[in-house]
ChimeraX commands (.cxc) that place a marker at each C-alpha (Angstrom):
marker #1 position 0.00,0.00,0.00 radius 0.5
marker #1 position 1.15,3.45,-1.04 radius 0.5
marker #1 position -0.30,6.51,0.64 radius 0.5
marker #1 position -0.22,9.79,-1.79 radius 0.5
marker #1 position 0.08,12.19,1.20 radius 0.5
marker #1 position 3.81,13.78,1.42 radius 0.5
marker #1 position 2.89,16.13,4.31 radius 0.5
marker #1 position 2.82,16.29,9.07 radius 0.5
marker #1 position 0.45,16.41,11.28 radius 0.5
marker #1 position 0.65,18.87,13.65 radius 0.5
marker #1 position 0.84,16.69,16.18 radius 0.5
marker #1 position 3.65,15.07,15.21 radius 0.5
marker #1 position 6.13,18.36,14.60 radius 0.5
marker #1 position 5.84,22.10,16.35 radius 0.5
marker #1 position 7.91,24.40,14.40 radius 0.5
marker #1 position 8.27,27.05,17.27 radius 0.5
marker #1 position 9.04,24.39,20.13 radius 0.5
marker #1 position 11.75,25.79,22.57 radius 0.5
marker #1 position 10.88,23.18,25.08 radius 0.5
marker #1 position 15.23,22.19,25.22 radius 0.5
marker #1 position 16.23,26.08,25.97 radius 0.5
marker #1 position 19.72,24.46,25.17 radius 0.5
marker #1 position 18.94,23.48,21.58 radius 0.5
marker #1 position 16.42,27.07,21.41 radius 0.5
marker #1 position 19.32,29.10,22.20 radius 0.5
marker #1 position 21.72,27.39,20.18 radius 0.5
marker #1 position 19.24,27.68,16.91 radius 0.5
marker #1 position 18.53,31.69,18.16 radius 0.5
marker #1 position 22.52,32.18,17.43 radius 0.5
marker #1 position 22.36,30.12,13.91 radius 0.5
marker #1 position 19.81,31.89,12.86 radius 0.5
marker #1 position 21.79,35.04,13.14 radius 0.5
marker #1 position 25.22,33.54,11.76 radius 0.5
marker #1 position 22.73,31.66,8.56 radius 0.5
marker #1 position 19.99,33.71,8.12 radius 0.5
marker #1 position 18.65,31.99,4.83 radius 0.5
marker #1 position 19.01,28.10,7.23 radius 0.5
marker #1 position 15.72,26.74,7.98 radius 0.5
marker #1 position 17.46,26.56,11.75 radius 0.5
marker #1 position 14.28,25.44,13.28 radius 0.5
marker #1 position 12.96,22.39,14.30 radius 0.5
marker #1 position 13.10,19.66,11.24 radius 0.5
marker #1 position 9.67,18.32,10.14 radius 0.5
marker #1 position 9.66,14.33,9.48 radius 0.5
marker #1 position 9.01,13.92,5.84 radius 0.5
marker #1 position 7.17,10.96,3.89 radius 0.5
marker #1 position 4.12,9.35,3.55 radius 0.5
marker #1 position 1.64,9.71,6.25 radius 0.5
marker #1 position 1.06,5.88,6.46 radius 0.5
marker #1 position 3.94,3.75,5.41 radius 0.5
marker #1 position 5.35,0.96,6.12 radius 0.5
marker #1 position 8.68,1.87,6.82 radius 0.5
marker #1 position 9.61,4.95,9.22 radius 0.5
marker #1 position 13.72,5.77,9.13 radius 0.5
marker #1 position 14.24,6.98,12.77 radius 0.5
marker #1 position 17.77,9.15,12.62 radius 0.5
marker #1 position 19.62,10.93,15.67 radius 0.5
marker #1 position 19.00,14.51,14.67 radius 0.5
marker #1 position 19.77,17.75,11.81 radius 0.5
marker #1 position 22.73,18.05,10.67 radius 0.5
marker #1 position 24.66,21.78,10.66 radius 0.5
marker #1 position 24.36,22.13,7.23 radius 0.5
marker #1 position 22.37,19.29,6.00 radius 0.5
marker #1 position 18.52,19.07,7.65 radius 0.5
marker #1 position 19.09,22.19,9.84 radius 0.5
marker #1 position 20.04,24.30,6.62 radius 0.5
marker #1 position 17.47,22.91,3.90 radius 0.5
marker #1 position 14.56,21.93,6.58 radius 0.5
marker #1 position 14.56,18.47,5.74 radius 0.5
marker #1 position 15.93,15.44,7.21 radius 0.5
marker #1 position 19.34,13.64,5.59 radius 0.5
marker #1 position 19.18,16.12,2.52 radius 0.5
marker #1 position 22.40,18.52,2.01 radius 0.5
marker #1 position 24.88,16.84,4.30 radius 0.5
marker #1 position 27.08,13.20,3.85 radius 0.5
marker #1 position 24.94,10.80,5.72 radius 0.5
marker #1 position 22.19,11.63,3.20 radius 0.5
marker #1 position 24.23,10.15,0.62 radius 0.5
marker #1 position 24.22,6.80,1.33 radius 0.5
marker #1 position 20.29,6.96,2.98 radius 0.5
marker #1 position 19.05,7.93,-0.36 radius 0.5
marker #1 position 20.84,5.70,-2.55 radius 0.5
marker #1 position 19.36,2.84,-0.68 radius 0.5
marker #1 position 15.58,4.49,-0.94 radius 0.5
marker #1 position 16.11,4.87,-4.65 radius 0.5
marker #1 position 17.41,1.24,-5.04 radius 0.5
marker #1 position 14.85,-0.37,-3.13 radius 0.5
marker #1 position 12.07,1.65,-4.52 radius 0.5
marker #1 position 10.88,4.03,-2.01 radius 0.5
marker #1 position 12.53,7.28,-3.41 radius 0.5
marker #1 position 11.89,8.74,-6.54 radius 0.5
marker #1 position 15.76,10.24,-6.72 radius 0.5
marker #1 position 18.86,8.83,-5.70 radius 0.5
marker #1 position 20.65,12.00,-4.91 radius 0.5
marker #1 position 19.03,15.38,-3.15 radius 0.5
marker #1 position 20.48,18.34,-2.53 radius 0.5
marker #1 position 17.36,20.92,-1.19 radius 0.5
marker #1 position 13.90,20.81,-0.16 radius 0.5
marker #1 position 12.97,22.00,-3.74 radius 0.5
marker #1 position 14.80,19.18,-5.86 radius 0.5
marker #1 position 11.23,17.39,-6.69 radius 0.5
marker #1 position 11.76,14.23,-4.39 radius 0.5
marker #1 position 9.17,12.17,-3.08 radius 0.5
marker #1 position 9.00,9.14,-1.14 radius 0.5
marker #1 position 7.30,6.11,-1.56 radius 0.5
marker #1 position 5.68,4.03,1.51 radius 0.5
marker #1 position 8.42,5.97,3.30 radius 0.5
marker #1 position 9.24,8.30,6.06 radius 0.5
marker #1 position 11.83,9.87,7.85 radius 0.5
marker #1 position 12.13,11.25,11.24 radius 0.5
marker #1 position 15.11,12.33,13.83 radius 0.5
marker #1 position 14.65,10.90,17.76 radius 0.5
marker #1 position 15.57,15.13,18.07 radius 0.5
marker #1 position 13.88,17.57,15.88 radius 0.5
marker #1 position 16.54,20.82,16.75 radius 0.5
marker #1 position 20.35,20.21,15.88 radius 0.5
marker #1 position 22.08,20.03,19.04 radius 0.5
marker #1 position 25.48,21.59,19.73 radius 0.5
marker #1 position 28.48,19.27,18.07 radius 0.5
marker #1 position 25.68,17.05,16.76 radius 0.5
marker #1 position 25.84,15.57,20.05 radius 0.5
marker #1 position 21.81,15.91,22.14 radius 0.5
marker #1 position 21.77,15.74,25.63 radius 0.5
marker #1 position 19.52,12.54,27.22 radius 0.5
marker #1 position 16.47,15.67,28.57 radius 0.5
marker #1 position 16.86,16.47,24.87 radius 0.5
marker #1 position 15.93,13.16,23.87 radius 0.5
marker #1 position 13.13,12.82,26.38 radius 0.5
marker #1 position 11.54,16.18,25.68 radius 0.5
marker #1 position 11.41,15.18,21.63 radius 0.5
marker #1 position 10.10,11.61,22.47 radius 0.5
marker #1 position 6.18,12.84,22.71 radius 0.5
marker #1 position 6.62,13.85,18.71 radius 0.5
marker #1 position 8.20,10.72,17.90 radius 0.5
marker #1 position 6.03,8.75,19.95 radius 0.5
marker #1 position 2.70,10.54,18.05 radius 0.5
marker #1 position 4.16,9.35,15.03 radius 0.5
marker #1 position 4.56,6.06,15.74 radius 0.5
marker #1 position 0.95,6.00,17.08 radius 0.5
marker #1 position -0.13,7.37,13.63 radius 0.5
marker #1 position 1.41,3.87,11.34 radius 0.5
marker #1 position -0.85,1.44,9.97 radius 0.5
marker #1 position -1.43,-2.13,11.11 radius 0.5
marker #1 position 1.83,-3.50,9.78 radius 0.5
marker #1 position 5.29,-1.38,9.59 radius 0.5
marker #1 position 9.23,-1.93,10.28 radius 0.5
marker #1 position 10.71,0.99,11.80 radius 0.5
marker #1 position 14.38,1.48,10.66 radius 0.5
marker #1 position 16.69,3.24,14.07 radius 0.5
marker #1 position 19.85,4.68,12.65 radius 0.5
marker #1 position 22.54,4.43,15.76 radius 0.5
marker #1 position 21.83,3.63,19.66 radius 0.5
marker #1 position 20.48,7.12,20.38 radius 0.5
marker #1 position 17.42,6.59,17.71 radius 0.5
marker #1 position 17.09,3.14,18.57 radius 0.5
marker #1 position 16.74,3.76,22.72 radius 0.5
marker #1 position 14.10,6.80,21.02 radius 0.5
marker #1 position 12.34,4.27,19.80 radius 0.5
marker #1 position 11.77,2.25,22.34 radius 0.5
marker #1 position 10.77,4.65,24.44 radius 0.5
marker #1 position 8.00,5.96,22.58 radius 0.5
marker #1 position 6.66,2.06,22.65 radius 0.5
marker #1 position 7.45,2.28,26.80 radius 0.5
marker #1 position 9.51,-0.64,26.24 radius 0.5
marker #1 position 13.02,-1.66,27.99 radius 0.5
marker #1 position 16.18,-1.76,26.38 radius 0.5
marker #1 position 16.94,-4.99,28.13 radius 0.5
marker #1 position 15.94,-7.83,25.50 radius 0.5
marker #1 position 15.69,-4.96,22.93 radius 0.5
marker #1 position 19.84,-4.27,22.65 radius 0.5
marker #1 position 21.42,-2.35,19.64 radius 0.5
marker #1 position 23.56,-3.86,17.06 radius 0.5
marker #1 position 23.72,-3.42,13.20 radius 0.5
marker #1 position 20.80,-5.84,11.64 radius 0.5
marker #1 position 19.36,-6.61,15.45 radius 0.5
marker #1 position 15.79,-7.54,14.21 radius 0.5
marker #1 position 13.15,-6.75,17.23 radius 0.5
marker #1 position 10.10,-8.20,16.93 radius 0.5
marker #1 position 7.48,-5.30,18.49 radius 0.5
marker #1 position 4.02,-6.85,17.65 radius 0.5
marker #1 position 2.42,-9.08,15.04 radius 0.5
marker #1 position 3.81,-7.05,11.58 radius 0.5
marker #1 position 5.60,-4.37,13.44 radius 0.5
marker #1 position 9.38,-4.55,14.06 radius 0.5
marker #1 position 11.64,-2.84,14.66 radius 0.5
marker #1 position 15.61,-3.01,12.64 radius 0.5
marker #1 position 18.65,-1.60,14.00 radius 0.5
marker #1 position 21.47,-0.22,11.71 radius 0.5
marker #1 position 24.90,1.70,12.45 radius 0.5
marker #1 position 24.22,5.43,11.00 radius 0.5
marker #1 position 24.94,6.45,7.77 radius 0.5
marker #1 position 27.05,9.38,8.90 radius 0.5
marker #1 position 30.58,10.18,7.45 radius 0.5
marker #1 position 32.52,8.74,10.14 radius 0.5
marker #1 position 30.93,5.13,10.11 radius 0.5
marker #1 position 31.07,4.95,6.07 radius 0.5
marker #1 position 34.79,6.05,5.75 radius 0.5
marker #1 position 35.85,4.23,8.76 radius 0.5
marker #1 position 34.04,1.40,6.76 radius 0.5
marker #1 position 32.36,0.57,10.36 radius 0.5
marker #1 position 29.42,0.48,7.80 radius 0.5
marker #1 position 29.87,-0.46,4.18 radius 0.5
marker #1 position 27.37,0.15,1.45 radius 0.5
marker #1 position 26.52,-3.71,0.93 radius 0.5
marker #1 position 26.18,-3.42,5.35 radius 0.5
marker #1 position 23.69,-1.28,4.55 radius 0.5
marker #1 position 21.83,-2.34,1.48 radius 0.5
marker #1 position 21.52,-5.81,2.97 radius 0.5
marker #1 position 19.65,-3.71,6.19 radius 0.5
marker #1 position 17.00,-3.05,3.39 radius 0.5
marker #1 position 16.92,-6.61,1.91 radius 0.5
marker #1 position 15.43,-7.58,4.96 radius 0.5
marker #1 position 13.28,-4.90,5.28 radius 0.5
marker #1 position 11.47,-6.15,1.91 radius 0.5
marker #1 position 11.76,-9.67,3.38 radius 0.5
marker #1 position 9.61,-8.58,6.56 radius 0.5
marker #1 position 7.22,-6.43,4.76 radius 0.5
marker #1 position 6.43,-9.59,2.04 radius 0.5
marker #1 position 4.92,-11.28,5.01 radius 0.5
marker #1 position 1.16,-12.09,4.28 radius 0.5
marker #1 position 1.27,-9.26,1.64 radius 0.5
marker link #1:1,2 radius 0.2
marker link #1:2,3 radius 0.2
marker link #1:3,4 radius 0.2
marker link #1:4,5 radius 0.2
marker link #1:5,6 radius 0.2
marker link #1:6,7 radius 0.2
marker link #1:7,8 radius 0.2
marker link #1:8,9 radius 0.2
marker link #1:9,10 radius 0.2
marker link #1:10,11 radius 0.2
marker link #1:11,12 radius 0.2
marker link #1:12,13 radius 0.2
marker link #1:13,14 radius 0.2
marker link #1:14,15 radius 0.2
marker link #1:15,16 radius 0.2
marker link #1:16,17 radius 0.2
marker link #1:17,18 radius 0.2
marker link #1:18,19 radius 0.2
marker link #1:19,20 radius 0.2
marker link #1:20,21 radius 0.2
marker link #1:21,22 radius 0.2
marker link #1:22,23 radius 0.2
marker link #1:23,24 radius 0.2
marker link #1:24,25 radius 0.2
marker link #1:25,26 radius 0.2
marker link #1:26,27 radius 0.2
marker link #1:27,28 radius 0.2
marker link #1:28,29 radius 0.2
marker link #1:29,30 radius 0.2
marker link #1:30,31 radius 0.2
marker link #1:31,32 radius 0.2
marker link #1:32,33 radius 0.2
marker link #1:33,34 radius 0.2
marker link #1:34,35 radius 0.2
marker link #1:35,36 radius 0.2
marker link #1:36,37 radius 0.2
marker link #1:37,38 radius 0.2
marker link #1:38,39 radius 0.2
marker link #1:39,40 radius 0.2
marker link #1:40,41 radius 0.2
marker link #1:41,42 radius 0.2
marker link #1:42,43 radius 0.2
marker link #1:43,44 radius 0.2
marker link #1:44,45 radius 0.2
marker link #1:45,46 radius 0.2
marker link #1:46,47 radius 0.2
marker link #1:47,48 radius 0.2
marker link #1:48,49 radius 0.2
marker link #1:49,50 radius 0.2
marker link #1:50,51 radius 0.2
marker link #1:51,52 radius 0.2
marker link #1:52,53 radius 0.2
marker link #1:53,54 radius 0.2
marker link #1:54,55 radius 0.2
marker link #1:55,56 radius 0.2
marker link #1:56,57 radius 0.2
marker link #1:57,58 radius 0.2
marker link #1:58,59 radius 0.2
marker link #1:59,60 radius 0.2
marker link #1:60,61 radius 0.2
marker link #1:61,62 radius 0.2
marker link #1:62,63 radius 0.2
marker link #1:63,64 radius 0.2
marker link #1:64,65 radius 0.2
marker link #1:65,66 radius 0.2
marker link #1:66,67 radius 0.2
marker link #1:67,68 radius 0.2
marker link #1:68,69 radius 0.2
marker link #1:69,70 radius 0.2
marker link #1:70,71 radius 0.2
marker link #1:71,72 radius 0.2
marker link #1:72,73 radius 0.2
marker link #1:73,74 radius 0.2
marker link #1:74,75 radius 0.2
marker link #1:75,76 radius 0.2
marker link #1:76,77 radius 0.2
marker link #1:77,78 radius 0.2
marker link #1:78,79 radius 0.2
marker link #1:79,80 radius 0.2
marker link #1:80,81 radius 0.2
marker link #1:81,82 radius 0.2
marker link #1:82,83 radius 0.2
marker link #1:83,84 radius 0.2
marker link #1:84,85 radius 0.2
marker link #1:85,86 radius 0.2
marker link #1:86,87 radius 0.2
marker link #1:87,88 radius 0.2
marker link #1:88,89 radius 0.2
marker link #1:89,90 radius 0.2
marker link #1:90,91 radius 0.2
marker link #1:91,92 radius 0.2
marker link #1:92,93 radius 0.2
marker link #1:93,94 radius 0.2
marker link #1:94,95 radius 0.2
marker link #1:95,96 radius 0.2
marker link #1:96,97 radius 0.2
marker link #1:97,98 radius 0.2
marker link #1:98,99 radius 0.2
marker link #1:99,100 radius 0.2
marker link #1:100,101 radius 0.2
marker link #1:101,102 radius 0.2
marker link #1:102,103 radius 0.2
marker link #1:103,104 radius 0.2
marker link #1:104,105 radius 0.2
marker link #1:105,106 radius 0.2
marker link #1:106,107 radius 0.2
marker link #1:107,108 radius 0.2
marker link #1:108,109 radius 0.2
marker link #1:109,110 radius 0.2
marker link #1:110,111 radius 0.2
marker link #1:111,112 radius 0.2
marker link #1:112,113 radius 0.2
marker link #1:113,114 radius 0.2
marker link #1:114,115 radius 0.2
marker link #1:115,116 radius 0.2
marker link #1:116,117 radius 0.2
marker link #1:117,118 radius 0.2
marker link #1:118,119 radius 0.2
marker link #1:119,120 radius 0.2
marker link #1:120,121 radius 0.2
marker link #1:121,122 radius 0.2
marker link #1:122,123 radius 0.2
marker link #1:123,124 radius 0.2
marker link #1:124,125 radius 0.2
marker link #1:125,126 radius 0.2
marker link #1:126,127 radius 0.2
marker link #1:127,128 radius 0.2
marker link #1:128,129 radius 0.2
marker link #1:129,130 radius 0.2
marker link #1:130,131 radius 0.2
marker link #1:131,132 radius 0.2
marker link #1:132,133 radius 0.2
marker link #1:133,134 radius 0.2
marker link #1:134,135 radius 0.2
marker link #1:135,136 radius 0.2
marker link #1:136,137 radius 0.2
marker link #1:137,138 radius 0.2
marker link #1:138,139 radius 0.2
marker link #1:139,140 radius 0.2
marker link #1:140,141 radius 0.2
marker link #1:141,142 radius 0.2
marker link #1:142,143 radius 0.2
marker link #1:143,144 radius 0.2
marker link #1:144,145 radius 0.2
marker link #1:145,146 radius 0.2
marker link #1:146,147 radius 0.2
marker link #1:147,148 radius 0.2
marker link #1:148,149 radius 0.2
marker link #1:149,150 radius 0.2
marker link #1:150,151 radius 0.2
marker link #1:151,152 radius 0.2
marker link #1:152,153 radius 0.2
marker link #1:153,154 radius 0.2
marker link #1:154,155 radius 0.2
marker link #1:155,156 radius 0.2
marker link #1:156,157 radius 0.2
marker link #1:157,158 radius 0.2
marker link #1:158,159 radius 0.2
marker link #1:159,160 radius 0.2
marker link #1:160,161 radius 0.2
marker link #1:161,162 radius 0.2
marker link #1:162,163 radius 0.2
marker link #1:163,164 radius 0.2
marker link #1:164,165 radius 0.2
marker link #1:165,166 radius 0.2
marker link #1:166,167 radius 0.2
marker link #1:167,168 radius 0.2
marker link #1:168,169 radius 0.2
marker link #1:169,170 radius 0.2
marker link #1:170,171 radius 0.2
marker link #1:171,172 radius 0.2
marker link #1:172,173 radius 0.2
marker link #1:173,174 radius 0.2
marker link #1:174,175 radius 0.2
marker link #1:175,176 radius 0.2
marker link #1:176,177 radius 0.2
marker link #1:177,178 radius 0.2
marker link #1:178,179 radius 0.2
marker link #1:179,180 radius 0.2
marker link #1:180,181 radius 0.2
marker link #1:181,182 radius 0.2
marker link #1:182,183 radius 0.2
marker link #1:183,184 radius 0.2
marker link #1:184,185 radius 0.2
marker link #1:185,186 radius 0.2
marker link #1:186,187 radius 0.2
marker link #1:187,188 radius 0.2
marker link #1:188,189 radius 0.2
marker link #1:189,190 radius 0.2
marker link #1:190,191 radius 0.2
marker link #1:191,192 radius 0.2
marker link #1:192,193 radius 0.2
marker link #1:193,194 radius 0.2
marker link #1:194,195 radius 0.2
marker link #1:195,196 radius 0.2
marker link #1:196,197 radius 0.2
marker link #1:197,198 radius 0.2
marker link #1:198,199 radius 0.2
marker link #1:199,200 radius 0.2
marker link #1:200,201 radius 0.2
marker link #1:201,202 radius 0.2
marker link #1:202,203 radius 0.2
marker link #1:203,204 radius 0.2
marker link #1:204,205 radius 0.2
marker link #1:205,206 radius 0.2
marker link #1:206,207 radius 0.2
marker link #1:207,208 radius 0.2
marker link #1:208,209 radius 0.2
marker link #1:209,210 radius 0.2
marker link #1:210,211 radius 0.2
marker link #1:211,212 radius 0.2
marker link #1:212,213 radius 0.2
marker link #1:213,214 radius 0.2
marker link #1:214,215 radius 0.2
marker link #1:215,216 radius 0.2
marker link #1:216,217 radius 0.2
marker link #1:217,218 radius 0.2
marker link #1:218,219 radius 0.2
marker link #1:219,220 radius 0.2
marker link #1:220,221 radius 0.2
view
């Protein structure tokens, strides 16, 4: 099932939220050194009802936090979106801007926090206070979905928006966590610059991440 909506509910996403006055005063100050940066809290963006939600730690400097949407105009984009393109849930392969014309397919992504955080590094209050978005849009899937968490922090995100415990839910690159009947959830190592060129995580790492993904979501479809 494809939805056709590319759009956020309110409730999932509060452009003006300064509930981390860390992370508001920190934006305040981009804001003034990058005027034309979106430097506000990032939107998730996809499909209102897919099956697969990418959860990812949070903005990047000059990626999300400049162009106002997640993964697009900094290096851990690069390898995200090749991967949607190959496996057929993004129309492009590369982005660069919130204008380039893509749209995803029975896809959406997310950050565990919405605000870039100081050295890309949130604090754990950060975390918490961002949760009650991330937990709305979990709340808001369908009957069946995988839920892909990019690194520890988006993976212990995760689970707390489901109120579960990390014990018998531990990270590790392709840990598959079985969350209800056609809902799971799918660890990976983050795409980011220092995990690809460290080759921590290599592209076939990655891709077979999604080859799995199409294995869970062929069940009873």
């Amino acid at each position: 099932m494809i939805s056709k909506v590319n759009s956020n509910k309110k409730s999932h996403y509060d452009r003006n939220c300064v509930l981390c006055p860390r992370l508001a005063s920190h934006l305040a100050e981009v804001r003034k050194k990058f005027p034309d940066y979106h430097a506000r809290p990032v939107p998730p963006f996809g499909d209102e009802k897919p099956d697969l939600m990418i959860v990812g730690l949070a903005p990047g400097m000059h990626g999300a936090n400049a162009t106002g949407r997640p993964f697009t105009g900094d290096y851990a984009g690069i390898l995200l979106y090749k991967a949607l393109h190959k496996y057929g849930y993004s129309n492009l392969a590369e982005v660069s801007a919130a204008d380039d014309g893509l749209k995803l397919k029975n896809c959406r992504i997310t950050n565990a926090v919405k605000c870039l955080p100081p050295e890309n590094k949130p604090v754990g209050a950060e975390v918490n206070n961002c949760n009650r978005f991330l937990e709305k849009e979990i709340e808001s899937l369908g009957s069946r979905y995988v839920i892909l968490a990019l690194g520890g922090v988006a993976h212990k995100a995760v689970l707390k928006a489901l109120s579960l415990k990390p014990k018998g839910h531990e990270f590790g690159h392709a840990n598959l966590h079985l969350l209800a009947q056609d809902k799971w959830l799918i660890d990976s190592y983050h795409c980011s610059r220092y995990n690809t060129q460290t080759r921590r995580l290599s592209e076939d790492m990655f891709f077979s991440i999604f080859d799995k993904i199409d294995e869970l979501l062929a069940i009873n479809n």
